[in-house]
C-alpha positions as CSV (number, residue, x, y, z in Angstrom):
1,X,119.4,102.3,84.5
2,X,122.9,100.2,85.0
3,X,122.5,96.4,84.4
4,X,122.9,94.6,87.5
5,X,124.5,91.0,87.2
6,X,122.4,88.8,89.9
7,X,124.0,85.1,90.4
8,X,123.7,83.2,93.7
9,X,125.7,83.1,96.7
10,X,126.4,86.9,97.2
11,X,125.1,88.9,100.1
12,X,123.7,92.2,99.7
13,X,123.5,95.7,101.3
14,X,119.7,97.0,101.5
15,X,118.5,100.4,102.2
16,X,115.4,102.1,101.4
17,X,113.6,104.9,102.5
18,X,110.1,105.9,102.7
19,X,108.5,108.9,100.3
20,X,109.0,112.0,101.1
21,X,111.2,110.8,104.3
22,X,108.1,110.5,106.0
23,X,107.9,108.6,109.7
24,X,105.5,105.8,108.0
25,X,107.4,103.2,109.9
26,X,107.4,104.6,113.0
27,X,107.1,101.7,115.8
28,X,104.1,100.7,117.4
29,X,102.9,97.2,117.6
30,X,100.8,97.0,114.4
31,X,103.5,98.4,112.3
32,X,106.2,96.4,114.0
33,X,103.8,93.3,113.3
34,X,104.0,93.9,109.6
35,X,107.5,94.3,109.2
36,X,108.0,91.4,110.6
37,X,105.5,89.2,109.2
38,X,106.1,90.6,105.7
39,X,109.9,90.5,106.2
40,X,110.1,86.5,107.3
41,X,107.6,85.5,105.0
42,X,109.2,87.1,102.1
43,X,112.2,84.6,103.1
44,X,110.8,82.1,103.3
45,X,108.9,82.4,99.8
46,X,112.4,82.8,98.3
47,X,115.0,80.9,100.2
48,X,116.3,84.0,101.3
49,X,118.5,84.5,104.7
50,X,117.9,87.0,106.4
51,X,121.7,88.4,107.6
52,X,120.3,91.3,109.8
53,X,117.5,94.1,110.1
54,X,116.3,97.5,111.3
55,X,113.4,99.6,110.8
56,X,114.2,103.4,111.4
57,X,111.2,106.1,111.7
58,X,111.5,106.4,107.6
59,X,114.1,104.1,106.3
60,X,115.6,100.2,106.4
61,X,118.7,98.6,106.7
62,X,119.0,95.0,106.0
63,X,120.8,92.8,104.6
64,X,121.0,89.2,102.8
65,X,122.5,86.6,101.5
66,X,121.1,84.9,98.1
67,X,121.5,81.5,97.4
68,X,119.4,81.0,95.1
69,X,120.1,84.3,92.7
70,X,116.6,85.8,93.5
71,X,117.0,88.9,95.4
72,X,115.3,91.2,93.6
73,X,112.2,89.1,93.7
74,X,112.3,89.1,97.3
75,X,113.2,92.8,97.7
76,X,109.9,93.3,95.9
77,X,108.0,90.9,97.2
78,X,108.9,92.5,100.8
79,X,108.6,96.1,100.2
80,X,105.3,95.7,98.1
81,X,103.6,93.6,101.2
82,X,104.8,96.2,103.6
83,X,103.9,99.2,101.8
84,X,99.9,98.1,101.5
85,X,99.7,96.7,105.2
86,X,101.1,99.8,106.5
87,X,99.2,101.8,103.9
88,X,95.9,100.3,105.5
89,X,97.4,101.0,108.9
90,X,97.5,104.9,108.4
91,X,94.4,104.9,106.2
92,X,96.6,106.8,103.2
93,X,97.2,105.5,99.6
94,X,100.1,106.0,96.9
95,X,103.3,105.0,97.9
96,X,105.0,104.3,101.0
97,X,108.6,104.3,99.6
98,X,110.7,106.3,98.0
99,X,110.0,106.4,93.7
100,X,114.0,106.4,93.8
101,X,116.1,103.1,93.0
102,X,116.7,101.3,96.4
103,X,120.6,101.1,97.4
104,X,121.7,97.4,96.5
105,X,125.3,97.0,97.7
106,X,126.9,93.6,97.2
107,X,129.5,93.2,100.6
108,X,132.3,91.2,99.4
109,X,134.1,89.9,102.5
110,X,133.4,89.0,105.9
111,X,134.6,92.6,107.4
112,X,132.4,94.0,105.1
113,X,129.6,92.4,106.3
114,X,130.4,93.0,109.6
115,X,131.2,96.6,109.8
116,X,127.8,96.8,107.9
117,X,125.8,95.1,110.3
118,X,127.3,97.0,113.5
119,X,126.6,100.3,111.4
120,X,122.8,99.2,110.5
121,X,122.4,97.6,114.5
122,X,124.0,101.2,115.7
123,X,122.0,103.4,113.7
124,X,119.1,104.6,115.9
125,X,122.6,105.6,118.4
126,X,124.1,108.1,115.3
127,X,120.8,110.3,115.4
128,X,120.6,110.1,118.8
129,X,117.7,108.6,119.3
130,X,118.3,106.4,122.2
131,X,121.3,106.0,124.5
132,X,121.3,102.0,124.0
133,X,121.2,100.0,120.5
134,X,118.7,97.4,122.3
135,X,116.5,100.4,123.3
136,X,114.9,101.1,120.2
137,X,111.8,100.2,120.1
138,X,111.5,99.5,116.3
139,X,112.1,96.4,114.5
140,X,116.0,95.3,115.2
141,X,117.6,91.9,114.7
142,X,119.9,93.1,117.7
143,X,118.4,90.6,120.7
144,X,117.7,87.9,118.6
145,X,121.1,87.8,117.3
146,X,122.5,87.5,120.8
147,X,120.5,85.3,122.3
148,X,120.6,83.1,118.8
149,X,116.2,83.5,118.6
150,X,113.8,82.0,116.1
151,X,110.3,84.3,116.3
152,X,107.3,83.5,115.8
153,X,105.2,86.2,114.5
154,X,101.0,85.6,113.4
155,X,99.5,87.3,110.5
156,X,98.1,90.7,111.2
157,X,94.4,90.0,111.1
158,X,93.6,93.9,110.8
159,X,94.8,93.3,107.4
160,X,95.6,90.4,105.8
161,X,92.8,87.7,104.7
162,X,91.8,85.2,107.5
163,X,90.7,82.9,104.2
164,X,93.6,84.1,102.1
165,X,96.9,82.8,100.6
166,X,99.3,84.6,102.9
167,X,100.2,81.7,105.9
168,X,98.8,82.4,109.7
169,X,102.1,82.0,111.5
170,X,105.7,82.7,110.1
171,X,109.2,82.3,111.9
172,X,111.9,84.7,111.7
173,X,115.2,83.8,112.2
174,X,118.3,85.7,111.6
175,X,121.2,83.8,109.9
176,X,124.9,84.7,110.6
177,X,127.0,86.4,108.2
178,X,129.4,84.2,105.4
179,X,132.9,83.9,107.0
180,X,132.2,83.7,110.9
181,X,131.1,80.0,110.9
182,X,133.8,79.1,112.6
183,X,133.1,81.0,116.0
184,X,130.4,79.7,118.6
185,X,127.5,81.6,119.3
186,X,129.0,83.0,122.7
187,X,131.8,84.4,120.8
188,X,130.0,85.6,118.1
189,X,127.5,87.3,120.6
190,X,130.2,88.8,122.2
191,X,132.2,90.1,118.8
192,X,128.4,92.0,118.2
193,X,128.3,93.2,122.4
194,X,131.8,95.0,122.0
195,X,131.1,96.5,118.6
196,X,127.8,97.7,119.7
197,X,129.3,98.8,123.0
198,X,131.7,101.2,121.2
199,X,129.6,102.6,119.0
200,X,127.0,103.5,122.4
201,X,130.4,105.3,123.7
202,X,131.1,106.6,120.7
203,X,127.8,108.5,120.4
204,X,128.0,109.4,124.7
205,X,130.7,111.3,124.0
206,X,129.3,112.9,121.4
207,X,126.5,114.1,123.1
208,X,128.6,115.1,125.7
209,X,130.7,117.3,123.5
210,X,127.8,119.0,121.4
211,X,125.0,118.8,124.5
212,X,122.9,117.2,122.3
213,X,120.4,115.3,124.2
214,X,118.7,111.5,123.5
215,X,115.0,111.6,122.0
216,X,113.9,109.2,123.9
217,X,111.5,106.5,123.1
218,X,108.6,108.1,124.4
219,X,108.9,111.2,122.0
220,X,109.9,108.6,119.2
221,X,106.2,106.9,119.7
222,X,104.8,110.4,119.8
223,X,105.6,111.3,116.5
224,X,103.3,111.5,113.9
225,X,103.5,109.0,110.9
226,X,103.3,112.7,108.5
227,X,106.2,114.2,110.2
228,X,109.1,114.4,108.5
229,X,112.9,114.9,109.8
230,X,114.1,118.4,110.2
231,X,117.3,118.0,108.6
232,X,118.2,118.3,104.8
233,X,119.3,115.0,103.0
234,X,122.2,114.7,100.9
235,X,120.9,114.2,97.5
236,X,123.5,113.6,94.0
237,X,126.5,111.7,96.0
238,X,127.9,108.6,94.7
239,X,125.8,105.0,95.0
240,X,128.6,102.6,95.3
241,X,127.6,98.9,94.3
242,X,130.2,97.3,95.8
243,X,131.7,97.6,99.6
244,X,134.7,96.2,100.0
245,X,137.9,96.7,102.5
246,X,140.2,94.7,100.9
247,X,141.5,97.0,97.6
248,X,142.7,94.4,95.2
249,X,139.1,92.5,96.0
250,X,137.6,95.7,95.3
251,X,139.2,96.1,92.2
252,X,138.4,93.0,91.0
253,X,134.5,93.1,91.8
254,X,134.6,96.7,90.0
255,X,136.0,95.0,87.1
256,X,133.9,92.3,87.1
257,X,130.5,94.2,87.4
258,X,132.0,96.4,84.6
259,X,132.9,93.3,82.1
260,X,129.6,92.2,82.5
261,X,128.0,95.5,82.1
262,X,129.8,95.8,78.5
263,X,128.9,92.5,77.7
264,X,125.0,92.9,78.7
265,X,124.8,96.5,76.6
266,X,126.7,94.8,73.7
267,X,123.9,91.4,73.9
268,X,121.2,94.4,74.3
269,X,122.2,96.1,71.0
270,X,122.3,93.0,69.3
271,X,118.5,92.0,70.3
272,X,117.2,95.2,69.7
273,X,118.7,94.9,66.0
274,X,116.5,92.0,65.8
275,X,118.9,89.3,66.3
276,X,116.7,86.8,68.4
277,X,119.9,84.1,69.1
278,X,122.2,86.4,71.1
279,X,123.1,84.9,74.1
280,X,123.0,87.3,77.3
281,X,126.2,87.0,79.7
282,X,125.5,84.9,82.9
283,X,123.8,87.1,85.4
284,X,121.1,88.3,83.4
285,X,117.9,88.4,85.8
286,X,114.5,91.0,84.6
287,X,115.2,89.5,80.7
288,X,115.8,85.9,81.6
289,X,112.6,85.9,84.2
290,X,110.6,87.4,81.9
291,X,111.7,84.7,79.0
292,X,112.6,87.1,76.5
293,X,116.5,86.1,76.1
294,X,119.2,83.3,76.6
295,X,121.8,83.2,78.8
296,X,124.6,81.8,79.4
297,X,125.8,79.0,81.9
298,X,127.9,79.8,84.6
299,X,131.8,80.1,84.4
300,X,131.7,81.1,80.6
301,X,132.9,84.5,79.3
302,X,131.8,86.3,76.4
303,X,133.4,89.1,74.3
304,X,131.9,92.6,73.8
305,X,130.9,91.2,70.0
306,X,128.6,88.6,71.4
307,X,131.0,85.9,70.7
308,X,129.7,82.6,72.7
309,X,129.4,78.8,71.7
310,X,125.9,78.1,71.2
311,X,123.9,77.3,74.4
312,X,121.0,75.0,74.2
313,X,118.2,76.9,75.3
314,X,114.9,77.0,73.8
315,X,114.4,81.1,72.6
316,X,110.9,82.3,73.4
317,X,108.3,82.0,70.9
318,X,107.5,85.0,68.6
319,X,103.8,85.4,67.9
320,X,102.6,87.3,65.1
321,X,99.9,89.7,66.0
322,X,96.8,89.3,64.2
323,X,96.1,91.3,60.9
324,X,94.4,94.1,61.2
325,X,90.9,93.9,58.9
326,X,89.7,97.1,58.2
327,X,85.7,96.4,58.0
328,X,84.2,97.6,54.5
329,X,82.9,100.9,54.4
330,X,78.8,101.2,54.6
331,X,77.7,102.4,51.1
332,X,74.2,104.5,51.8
333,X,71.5,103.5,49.3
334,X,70.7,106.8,47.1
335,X,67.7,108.7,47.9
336,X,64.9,108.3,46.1
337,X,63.7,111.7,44.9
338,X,60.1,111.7,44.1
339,X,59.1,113.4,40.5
340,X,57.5,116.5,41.0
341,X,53.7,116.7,41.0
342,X,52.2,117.7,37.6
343,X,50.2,120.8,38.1
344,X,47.5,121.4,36.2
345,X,47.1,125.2,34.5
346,X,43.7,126.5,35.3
347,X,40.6,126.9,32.8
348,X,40.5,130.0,31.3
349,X,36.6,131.2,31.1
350,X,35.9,133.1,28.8
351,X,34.0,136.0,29.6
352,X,29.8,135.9,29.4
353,X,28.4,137.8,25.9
354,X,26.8,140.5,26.5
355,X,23.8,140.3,24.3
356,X,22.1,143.5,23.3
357,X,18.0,144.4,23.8
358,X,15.8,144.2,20.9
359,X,15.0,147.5,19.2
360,X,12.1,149.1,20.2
């Protein structure tokens, strides 16, 4: 698996789907519950925001911005709450998502993000599963976006303690997108009603073109949770970790992912030869959390040979195992033969005398 270099204030792509495509997230109000809940707590553990969000029948779009470098412990703080709540929803075990590597795409600029967002909001439009984006009757950021809405959302008591760790009531609240500060919320509502409103006409005329009709909601809710979609995916295309419009930024994020990636494999080889005061290029995240390495500060560079001032960080302590004692072996006593009995030879008897008669 690539190295990924994690540092904050970036905002990421999310997508993940469930096992086997399955429809385990198909809406109802339990399942929309624990989304939800799981979802705003998870951002609130971490400092995360929240940028946007949909739940499809079998797959997630989301994304985030990171302030605080800690993505992937939200991602798996999220996905692991969901997957057992819904798990104990439909009574089944194993996992609810896919065993592949969820897509983590960082969006570089502002058009990015947006063109991201209007994709994820429009998605449930693309399959044709309703004839309006606010129609779906999944989990969607869509409304509370426009109408700028903090939810309040309560713990799902069919699962999760009433005594436990896990908090009764959460708020979610979607953040806007890095670069579009500047507009009010009317005019950002209405930037998100034209998108969304060309991508509904977009999909119309599609329909119209190929007669395919809308599922509607009411065969959406129908479906069973085992289901699966009847189409083929697309399996062994590219998984781009970067999205960006702009080709010079695109270059340069590519570049920069692949500098650190040369400097984390060149760090790596150095630590597995043993040498425990290799400093790991800024960005490090499993290793670092995990206190196995040091890293560098922000802002400093480091050469494919490891070349780096020293950085005053305290290495993690090596413990020797203990030696192994074999325990002496259990010597068995001999065994004490007994002499064999002395057997007597029997008396020989002689044989009586035969004594002759007197003569007559």
């Amino acid at each position: 698996m690539r190295p990924r270099q994690v540092i904050p204030g970036r905002s990421y792509f999310i997508t993940r789907r469930c096992t086997q495509r399955q429809f385990l997230l198909r809406p109802d109000d339990k399942v929309n519950q624990a989304i939800k809940y799981c979802l705003a707590e998870a951002a609130a553990r971490f400092g995360i925001t929240v940028l946007w969000f949909i739940a499809l029948s079998n797959h997630t779009h989301y994304a985030v911005h990171d302030p605080h470098g800690v993505y992937p412990a939200f991602m798996a703080h999220f996905h692991k709450m969901t997957a057992k709540a819904l798990n104990a929803k439909w009574g089944r075990f194993e996992n609810l998502w896919s065993s592949g590597e969820p897509s983590v795409v960082e969006l570089v600029g502002p058009r990015d993000l947006f063109d991201k967002m209007i994709y994820s909001l429009a998605n449930a439009l693309h399959q044709h599963l309703v004839a309006r984006a606010h129609l779906w009757p999944g989990v969607s950021s869509l409304v509370a976006q426009l109408l700028d809405k903090t939810e309040r959302i309560r713990r799902p008591h069919w699962f999760f303690a009433k005594d436990g760790s896990m908090p009764e009531w959460v708020e979610l609240r979607f953040g806007r997108p890095p670069g579009f500060e500047h507009l009010s919320h009317e005019e950002w509502a209405e930037k998100i009603r034209k998108a969304i409103a060309g991508e509904e006409e977009k999909a119309a005329e599609q329909r119209k073109a190929t007669g395919m009709p809308v599922l509607g909601v009411r065969a959406i809710k129908a479906q069973s949770p085992f289901d699966t979609p009847a189409t083929r995916e697309k399996r062994f295309g590219l998984k781009p970790r970067v999205a960006c419009r702009n080709k010079w930024a695109r270059v340069a994020a590519l570049r920069r992912n692949k500098e650190f990636e040369a400097a984390y494999r060149a760090a790596f080889e150095r630590r597995r030869r043993g040498d425990v005061d290799v400093v790991f290029p800024y960005g490090t995240y499993q290793l670092r959390v995990l206190g196995l390495v040091r890293v560098a500060p922000p802002g400093r560079r480091r050469d494919a040979a490891g070349a780096e001032p020293p950085v005053q960080v305290e290495p993690p302590v090596q413990v020797e195992p203990p030696v192994q004692v074999e325990p002496p072996v259990q010597v068995e006593p001999p065994v004490q033969v007994e002499p064999p009995v002395q057997v007597e030879p029997p008396v020989r008897v002689e044989p009586p005398v035969r004594v002759e008669p007197p003569p007559a």
